[in-house]
MARPA-205656 format. One record per atom (N, C-alpha, C): residue in three letters; x negated, y negated, z negated. Coordinates in pm, whole numbers, padded with zeros to 5 digits, always signed. Layout:
<pts>
ALAXYZ...
</pts>
This chain:
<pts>
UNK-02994-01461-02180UNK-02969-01319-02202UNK-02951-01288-02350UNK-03024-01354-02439UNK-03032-01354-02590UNK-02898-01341-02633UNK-02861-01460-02578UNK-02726-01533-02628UNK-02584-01398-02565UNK-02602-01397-02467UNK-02523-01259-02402UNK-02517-01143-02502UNK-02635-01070-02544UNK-02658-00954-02578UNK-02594-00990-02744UNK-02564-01139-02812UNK-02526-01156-02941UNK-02412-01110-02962UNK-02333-01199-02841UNK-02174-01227-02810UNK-02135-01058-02823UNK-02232-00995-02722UNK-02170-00829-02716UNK-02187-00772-02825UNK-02302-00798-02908UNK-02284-00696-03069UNK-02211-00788-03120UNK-02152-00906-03149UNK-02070-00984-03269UNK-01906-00916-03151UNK-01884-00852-03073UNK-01741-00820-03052UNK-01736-00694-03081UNK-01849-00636-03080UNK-01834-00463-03078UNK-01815-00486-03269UNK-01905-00536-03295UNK-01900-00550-03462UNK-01741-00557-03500UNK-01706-00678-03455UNK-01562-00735-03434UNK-01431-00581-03410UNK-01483-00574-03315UNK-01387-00424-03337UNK-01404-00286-03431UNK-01525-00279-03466UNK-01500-00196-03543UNK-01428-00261-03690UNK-01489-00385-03710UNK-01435-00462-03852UNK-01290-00440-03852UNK-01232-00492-03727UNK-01080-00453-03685UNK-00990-00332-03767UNK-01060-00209-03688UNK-01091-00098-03666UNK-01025-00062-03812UNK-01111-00074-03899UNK-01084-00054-04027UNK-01034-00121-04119UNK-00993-00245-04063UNK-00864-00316-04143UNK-00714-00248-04119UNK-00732-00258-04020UNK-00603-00132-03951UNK-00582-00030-04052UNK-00664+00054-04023UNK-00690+00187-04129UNK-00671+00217-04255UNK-00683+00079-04320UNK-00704+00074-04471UNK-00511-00008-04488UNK-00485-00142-04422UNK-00345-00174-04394UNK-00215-00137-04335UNK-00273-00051-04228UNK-00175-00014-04120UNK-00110-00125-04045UNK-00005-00166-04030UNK+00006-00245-03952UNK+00042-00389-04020UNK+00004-00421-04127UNK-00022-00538-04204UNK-00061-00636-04133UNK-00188-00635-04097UNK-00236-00716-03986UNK-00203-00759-03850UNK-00074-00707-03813UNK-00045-00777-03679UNK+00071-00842-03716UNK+00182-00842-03618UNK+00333-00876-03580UNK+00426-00785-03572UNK+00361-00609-03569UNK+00425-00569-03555UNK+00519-00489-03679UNK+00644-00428-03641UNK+00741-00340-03736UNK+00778-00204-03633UNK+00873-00132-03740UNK+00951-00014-03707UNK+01005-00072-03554UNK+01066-00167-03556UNK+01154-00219-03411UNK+01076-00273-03334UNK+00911-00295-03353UNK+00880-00370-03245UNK+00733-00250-03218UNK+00733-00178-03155UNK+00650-00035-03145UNK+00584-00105-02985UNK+00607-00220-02921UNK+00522-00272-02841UNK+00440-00359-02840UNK+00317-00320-02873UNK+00186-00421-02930UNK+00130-00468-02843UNK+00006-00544-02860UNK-00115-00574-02767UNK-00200-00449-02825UNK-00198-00369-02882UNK-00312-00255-02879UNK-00278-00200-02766UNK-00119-00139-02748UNK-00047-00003-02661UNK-00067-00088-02522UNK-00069-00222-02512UNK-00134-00293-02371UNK-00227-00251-02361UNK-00333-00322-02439UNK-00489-00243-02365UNK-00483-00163-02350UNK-00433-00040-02408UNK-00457+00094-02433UNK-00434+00125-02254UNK-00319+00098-02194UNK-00253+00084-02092UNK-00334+00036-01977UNK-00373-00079-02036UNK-00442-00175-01909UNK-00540-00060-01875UNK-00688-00066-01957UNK-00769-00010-01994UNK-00792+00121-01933UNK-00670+00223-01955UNK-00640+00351-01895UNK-00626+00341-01822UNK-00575+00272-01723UNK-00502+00264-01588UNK-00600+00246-01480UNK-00686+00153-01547UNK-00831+00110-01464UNK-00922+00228-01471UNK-00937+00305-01553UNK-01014+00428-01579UNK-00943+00555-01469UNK-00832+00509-01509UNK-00754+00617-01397UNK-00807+00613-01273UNK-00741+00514-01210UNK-00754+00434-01134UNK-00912+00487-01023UNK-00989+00427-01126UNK-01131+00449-01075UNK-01149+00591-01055UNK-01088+00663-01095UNK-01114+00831-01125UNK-01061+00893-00951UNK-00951+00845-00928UNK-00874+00855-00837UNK-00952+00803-00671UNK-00971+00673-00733UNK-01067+00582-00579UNK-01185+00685-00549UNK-01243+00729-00667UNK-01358+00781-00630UNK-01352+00985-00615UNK-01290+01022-00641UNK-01180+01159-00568UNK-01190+01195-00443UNK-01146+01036-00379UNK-01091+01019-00256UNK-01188+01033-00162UNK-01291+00902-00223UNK-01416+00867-00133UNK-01479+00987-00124UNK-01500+01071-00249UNK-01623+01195-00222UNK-01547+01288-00155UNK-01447+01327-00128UNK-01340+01416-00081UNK-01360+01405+00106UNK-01324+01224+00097UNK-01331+01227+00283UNK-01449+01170+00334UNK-01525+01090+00281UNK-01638+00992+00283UNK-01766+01042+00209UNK-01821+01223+00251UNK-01956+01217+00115UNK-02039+01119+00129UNK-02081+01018+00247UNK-02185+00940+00252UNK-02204+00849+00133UNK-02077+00896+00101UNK-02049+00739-00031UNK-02087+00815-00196UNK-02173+00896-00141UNK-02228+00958-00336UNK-02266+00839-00386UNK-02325+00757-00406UNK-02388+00632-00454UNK-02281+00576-00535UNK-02118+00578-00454UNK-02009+00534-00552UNK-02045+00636-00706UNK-02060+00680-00726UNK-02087+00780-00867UNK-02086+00697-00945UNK-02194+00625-00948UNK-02269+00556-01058UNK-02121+00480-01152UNK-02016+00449-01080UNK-01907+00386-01127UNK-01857+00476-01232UNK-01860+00654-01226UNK-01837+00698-01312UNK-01831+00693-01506UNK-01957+00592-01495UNK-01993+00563-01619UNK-01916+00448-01651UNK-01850+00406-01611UNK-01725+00308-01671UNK-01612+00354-01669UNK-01594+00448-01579UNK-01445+00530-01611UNK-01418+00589-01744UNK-01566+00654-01780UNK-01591+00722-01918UNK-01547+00566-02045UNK-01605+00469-02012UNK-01630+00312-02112UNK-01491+00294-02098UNK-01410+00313-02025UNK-01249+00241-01994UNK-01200+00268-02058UNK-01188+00406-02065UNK-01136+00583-02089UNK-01159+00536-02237UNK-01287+00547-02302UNK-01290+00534-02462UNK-01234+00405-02539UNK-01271+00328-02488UNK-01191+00175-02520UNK-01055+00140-02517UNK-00944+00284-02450UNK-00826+00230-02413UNK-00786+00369-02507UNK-00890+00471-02609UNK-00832+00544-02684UNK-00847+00510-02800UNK-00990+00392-02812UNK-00971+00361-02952UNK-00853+00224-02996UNK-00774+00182-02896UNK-00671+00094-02924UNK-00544+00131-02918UNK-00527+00281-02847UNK-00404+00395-02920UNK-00442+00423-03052UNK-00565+00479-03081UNK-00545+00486-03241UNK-00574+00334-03307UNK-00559+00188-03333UNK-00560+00143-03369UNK-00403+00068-03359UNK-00312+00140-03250UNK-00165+00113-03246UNK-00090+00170-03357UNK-00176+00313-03368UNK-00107+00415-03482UNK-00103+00354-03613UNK-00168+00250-03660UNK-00190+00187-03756UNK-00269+00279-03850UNK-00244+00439-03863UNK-00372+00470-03949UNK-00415+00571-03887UNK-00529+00560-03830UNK-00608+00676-03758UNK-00629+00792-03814UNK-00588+00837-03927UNK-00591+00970-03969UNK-00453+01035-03974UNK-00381+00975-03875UNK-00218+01037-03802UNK-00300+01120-03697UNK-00369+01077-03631UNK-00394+01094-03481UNK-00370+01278-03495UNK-00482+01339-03624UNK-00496+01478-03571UNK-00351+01576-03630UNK-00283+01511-03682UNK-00161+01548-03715UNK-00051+01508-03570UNK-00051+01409-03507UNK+00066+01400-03381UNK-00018+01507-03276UNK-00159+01533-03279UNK-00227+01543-03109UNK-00179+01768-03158UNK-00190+01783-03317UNK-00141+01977-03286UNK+00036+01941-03357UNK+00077+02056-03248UNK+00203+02083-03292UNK+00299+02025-03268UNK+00291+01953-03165UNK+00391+01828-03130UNK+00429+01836-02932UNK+00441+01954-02890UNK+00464+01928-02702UNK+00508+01887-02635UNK+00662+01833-02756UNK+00770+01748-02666UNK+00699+01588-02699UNK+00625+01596-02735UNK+00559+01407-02705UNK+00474+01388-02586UNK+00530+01324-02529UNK+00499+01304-02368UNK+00379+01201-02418UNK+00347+01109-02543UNK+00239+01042-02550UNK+00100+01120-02585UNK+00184+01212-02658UNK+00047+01364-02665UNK-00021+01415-02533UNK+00034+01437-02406UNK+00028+01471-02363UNK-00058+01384-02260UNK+00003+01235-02232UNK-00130+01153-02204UNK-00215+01158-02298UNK-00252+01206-02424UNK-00347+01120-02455UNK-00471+01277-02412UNK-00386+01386-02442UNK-00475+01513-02351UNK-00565+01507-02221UNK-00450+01476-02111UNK-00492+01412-02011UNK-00618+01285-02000UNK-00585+01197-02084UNK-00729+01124-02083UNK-00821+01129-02177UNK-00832+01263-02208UNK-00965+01313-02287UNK-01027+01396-02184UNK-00912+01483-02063UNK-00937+01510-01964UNK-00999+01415-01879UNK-00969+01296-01836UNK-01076+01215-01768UNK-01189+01231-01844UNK-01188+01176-02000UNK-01413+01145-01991UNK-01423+01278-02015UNK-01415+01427-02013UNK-01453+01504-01983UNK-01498+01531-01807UNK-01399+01498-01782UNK-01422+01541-01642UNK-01538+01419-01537UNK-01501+01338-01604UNK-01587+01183-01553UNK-01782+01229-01641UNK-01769+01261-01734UNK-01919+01287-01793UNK-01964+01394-01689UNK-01909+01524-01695UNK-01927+01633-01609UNK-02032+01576-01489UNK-01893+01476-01389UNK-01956+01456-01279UNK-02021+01352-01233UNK-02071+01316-01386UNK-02167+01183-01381UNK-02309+01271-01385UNK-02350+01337-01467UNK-02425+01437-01481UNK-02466+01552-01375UNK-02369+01596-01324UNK-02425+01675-01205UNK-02376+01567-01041UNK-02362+01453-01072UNK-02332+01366-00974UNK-02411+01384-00852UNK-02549+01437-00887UNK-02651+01422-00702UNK-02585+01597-00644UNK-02505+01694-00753UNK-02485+01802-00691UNK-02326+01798-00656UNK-02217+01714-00644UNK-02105+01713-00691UNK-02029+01746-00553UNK-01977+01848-00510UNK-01904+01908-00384UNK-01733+01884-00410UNK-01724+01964-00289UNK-01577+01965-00293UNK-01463+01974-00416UNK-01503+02117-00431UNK-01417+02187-00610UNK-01413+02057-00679UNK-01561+02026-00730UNK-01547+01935-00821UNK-01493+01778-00803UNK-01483+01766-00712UNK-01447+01609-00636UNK-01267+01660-00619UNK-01219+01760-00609UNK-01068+01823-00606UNK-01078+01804-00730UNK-01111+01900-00791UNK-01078+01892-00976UNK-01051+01705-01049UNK-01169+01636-00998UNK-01148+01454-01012UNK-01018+01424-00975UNK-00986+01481-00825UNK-00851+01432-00814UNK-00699+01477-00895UNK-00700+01542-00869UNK-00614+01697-00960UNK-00628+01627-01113UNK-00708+01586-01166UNK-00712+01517-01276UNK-00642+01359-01304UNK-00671+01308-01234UNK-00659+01183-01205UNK-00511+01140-01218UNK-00443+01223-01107UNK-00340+01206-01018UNK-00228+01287-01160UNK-00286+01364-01226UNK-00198+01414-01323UNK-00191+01355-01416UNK-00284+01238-01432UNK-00313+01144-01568UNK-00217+01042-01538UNK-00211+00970-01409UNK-00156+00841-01348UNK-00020+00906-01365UNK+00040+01017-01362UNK+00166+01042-01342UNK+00233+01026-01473UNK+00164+01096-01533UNK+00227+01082-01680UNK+00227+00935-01811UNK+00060+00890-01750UNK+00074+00778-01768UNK+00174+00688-01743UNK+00178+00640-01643UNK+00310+00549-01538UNK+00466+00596-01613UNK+00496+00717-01662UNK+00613+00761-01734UNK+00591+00719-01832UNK+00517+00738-01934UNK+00489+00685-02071UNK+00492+00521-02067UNK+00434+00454-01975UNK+00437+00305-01946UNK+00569+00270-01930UNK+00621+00282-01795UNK+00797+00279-01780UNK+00903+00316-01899UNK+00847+00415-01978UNK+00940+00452-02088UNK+00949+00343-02192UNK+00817+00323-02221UNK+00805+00223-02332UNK+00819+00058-02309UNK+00759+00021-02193UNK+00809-00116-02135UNK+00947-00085-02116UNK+01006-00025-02035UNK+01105-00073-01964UNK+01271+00008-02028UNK+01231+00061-02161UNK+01352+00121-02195UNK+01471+00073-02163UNK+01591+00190-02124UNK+01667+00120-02068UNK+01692+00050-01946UNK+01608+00037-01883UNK+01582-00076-01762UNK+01558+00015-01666UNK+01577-00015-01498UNK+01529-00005-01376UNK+01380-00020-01346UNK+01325+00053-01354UNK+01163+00020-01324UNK+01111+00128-01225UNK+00988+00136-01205UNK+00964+00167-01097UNK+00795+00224-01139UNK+00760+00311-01131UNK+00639+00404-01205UNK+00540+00366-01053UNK+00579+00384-00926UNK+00483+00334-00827UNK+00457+00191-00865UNK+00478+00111-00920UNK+00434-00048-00903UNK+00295+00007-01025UNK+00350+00057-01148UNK+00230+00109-01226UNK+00099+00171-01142UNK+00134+00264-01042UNK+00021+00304-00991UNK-00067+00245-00897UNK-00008+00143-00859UNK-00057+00087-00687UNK-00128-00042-00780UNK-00083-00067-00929UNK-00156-00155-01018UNK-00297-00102-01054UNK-00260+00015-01105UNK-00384+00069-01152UNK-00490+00108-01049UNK-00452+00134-00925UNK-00545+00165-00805UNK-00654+00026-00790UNK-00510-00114-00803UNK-00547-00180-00819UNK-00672-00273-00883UNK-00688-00259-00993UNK-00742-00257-01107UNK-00887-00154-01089UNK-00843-00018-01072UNK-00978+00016-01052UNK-01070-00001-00933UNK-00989-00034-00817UNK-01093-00117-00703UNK-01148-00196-00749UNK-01090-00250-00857UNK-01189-00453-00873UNK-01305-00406-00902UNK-01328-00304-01043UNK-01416-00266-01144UNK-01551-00213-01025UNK-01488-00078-00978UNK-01545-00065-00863UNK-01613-00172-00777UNK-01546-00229-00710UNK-01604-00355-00634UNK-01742-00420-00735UNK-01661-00441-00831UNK-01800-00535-00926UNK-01921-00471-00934UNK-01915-00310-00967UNK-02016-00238-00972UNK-02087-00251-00841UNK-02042-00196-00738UNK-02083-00221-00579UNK-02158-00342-00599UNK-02131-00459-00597UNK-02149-00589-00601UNK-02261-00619-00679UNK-02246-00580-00790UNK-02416-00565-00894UNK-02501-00501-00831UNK-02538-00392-00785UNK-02613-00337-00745UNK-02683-00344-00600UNK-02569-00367-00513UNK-02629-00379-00367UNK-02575-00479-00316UNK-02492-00561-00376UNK-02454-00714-00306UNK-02343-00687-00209UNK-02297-00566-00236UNK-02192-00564-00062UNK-02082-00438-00103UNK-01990-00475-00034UNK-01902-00331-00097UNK-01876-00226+00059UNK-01878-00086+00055UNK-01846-00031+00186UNK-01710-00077+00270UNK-01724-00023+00402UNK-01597-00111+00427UNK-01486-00003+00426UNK-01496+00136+00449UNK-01403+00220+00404UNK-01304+00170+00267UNK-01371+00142+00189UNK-01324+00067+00005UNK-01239-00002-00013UNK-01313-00114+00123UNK-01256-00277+00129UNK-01106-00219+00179UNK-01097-00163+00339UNK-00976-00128+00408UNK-00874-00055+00276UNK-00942-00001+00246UNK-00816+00081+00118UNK-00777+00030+00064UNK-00842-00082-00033UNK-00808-00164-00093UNK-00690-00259-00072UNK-00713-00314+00075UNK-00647-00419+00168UNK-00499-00355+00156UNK-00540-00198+00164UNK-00369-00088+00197UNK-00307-00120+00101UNK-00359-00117-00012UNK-00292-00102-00168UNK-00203-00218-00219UNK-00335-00339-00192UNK-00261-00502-00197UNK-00086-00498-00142UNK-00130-00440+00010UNK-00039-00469+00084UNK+00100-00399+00031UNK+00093-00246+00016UNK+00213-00174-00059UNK+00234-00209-00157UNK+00153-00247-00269UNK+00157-00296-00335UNK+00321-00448-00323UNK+00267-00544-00272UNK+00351-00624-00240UNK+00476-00583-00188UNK+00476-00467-00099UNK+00590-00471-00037UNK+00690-00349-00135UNK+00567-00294-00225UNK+00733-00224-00334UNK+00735-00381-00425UNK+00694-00428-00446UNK+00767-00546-00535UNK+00884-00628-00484UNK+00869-00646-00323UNK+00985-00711-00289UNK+01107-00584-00238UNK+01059-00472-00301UNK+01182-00375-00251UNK+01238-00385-00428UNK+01121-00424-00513UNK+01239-00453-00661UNK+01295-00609-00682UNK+01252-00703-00616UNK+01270-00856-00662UNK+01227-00869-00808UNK+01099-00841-00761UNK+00975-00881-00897UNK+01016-01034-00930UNK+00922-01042-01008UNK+00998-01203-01061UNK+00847-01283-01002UNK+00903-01390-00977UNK+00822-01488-00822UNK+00662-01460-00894UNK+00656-01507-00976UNK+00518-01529-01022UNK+00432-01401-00960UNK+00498-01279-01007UNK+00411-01149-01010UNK+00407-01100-00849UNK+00534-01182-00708UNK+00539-01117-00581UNK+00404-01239-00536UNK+00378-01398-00557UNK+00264-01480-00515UNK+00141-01448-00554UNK+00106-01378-00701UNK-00050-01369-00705UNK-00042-01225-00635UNK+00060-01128-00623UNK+00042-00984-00519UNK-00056-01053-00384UNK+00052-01146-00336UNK+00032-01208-00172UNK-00134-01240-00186UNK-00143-01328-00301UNK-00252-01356-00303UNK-00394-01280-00310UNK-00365-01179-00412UNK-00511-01054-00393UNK-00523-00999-00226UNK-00395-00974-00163UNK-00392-00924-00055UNK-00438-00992+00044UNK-00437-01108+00052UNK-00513-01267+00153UNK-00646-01217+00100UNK-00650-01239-00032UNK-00836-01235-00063UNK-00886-01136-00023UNK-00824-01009-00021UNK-00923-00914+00008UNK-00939-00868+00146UNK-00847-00932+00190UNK-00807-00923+00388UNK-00909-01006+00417UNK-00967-01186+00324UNK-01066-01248+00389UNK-01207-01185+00335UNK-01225-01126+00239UNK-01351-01044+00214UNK-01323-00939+00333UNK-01242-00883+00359UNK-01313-00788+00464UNK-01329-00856+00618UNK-01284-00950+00638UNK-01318-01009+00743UNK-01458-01117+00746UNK-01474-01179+00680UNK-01581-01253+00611UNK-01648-01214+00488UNK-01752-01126+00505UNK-01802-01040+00352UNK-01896-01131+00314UNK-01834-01173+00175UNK-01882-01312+00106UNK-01865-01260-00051UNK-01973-01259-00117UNK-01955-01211-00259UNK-01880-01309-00380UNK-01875-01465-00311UNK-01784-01556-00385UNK-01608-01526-00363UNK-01590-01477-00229UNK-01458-01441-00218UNK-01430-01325-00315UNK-01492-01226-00311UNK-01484-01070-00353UNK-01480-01152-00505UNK-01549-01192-00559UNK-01588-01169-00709UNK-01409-01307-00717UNK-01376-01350-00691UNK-01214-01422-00703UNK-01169-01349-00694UNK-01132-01281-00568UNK-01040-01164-00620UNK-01031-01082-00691UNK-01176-01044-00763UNK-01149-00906-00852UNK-01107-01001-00993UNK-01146-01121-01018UNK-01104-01156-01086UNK-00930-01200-01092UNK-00898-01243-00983UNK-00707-01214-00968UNK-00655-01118-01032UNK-00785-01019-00960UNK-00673-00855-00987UNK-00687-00853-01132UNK-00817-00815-01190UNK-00779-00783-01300UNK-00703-00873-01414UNK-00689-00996-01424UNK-00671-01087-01485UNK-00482-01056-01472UNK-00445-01057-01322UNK-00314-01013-01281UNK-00253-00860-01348UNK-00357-00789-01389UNK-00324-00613-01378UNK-00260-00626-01564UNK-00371-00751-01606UNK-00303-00777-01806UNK-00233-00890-01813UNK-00205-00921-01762UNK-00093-01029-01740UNK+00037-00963-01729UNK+00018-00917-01655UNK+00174-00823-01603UNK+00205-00712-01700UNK+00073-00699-01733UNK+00122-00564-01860UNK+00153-00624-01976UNK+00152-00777-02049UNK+00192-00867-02127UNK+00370-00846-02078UNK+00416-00860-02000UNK+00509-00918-01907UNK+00507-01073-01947UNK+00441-01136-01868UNK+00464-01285-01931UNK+00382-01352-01777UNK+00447-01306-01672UNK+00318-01349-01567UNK+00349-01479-01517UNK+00501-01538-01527UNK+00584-01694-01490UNK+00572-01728-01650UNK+00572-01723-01780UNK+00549-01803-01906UNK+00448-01779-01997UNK+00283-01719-01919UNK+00182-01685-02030UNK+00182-01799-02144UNK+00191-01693-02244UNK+00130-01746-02350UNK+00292-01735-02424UNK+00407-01770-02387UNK+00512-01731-02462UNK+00517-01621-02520UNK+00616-01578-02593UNK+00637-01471-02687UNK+00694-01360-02584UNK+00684-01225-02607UNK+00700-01095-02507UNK+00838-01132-02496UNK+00893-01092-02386UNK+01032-01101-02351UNK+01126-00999-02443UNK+01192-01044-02512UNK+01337-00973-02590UNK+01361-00842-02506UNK+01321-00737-02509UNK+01357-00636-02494UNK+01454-00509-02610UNK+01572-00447-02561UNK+01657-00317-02616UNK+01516-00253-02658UNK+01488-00183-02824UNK+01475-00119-02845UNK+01527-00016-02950UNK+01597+00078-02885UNK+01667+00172-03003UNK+01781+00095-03012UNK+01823-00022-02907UNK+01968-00103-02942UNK+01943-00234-03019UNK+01829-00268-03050UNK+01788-00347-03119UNK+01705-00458-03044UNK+01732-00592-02998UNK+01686-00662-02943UNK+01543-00758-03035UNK+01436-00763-03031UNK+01310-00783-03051UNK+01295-00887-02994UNK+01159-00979-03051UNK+01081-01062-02969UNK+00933-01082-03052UNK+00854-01052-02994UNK+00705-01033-03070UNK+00585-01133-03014UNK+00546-01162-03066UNK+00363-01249-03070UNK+00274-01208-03104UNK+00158-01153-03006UNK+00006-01104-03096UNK-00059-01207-03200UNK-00104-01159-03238UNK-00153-01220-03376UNK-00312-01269-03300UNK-00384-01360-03330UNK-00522-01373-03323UNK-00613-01270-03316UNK-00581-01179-03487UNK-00638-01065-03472UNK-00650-00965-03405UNK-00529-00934-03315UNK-00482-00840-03190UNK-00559-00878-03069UNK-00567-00980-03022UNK-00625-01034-02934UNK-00747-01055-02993UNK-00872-01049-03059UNK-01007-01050-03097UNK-01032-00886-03060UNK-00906-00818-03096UNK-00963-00647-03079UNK-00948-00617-02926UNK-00834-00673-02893UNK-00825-00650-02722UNK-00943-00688-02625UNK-00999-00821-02644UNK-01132-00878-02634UNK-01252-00782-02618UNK-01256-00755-02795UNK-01377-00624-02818UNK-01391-00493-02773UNK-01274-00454-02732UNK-01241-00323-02641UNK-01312-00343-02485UNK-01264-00441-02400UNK-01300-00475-02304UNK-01443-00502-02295UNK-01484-00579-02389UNK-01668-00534-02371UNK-01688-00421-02398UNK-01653-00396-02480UNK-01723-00206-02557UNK-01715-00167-02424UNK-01608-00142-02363UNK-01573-00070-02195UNK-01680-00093-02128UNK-01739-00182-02111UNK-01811-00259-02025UNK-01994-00201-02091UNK-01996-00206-02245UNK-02097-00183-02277UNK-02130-00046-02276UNK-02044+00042-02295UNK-02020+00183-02264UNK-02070+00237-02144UNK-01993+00177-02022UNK-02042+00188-01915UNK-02202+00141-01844UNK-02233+00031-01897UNK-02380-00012-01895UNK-02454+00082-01948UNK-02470+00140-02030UNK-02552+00242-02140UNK-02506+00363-02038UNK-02411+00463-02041UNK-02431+00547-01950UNK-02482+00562-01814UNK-02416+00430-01755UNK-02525+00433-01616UNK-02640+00449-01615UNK-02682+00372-01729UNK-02857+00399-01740UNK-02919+00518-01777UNK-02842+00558-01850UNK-02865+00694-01925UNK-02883+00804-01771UNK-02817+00751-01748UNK-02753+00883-01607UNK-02892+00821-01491
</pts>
């Protein structure tokens, strides 16, 4: 446990050290330029959000048709950890964090302003109903959704815009990812605490895999990204048929491992350089730096440590 609790302050340390190399360099420290405005920060930022979304949305649903399932709450406190971890790697995209309060007044036609509103709207709305969680009714379980569902929308546009400029893409594969993604988190939490996940969860889940797969073969995803689909969807079809916490904890590891993979785009050549994408007419090809990936790292615990500390708190 010693050794655990080191690793988590030497990454949180790690990101803030980051944090303020950024700040003081701007974008000195990575790979990136004017032409290459797609980082590994604006990934996490992405991943990160999506799973926060995500979770915001699963759990909407459950308190909406399923109240038996208040106990899901407790997950709230990582939506909030997701939520902050995937805003402090937008402002560490900006290269100097004292832009932020200059783009967020006065600016309406930026559709990235406008997510980043929206998910200040999640950990507002996620603290809220972490806090009055043993009283949390209808209104407020509508308002979660109504939130959620307005975050994922705009999100998924901002994602498609910036991945896929130019290109044919498809904003549902973003969402049925991020649903994705926040079942796993979900699941894990379930899984820590009571060893078992509900089966209402599991079946939804199973739905998602499945559409999931079948809008990819309505785009001719590229093979890699339509076999590990098939594959979460087998795993979580044999967790709900055989509820086994070694199956469950593989798949959530597929998913999420699959959910930043794909947001790399590199899911048939990890580890190659981002695919040459048009930007502004200008064809690119970029590599995270070490340092990018140590902060992407430290985000993902912070998320994680964030969420540990509020649960308890709560």
């Amino acid at each position: 446990m010693a050794h655990i609790v080191a690793l988590v302050i030497a990454c949180v340390l790690l990101a803030f050290i980051a944090w303020a190399h950024v700040g003081k360099g701007g974008l000195a420290g990575t790979k990136l330029s004017n032409d290459s405005p797609w980082g590994l920060y604006i990934v996490g930022f992405f991943y990160l959000g999506s799973i926060a979304v995500g979770m915001l949305c699963i759990l909407a649903v459950s308190l909406l048709f399923q109240p038996g399932m208040a106990s899901l709450t407790r997950a709230l406190a990582y939506v909030v950890g997701f939520m902050v971890a995937a805003g402090l790697l937008i402002v560490f995209d900006l290269g100097r964090p004292l832009r932020l309060p200059a783009m967020l007044v006065g600016n309406p036609a930026s559709l990235l302003v406008w997510d980043l509103y929206l998910c200040a709207a999640v950990v507002v709305i996620a603290i809220g109903s972490l806090v009055a969680r043993a009283a949390i009714g209808m209104p407020l379980a509508g308002l979660m959704f109504v939130v959620g569902v307005g975050a994922f929308l705009v999100h998924s546009r901002l994602f498609v815009q910036y991945q896929y400029a130019g290109q044919r893409a498809d904003r549902l594969s973003y969402v049925l990812e991020g649903l994705m993604n926040g079942f796993a988190v979900l699941f894990a939490v379930q899984l820590f605490h009571t060893g078992a996940v509900p089966e209402p969860l599991v079946l939804a889940a199973v739905v998602i895999a499945i559409a999931r797969v079948l809008v990819e073969l309505a785009h001719s995803v590229a093979p890699g990204e339509l076999v590990v689909g098939i594959v979460e969807a087998v795993l979580l079809f044999l967790y709900k048929a055989y509820p086994n916490p070694a199956v469950a904890g593989l798949a959530l590891l597929v998913i999420l491992i699959h959910g930043l993979v794909s947001k790399l785009g590199a899911v048939d050549s990890f580890g190659a350089t981002y695919p040459a994408r048009a930007i502004a007419g200008r064809p690119r090809s970029y590599r995270p730096t070490s340092h990018e990936y140590a902060v992407l790292v430290a985000s993902i615990i912070m998320a994680i440590c964030i969420g540990v500390a509020l649960e308890w708190l709560a």
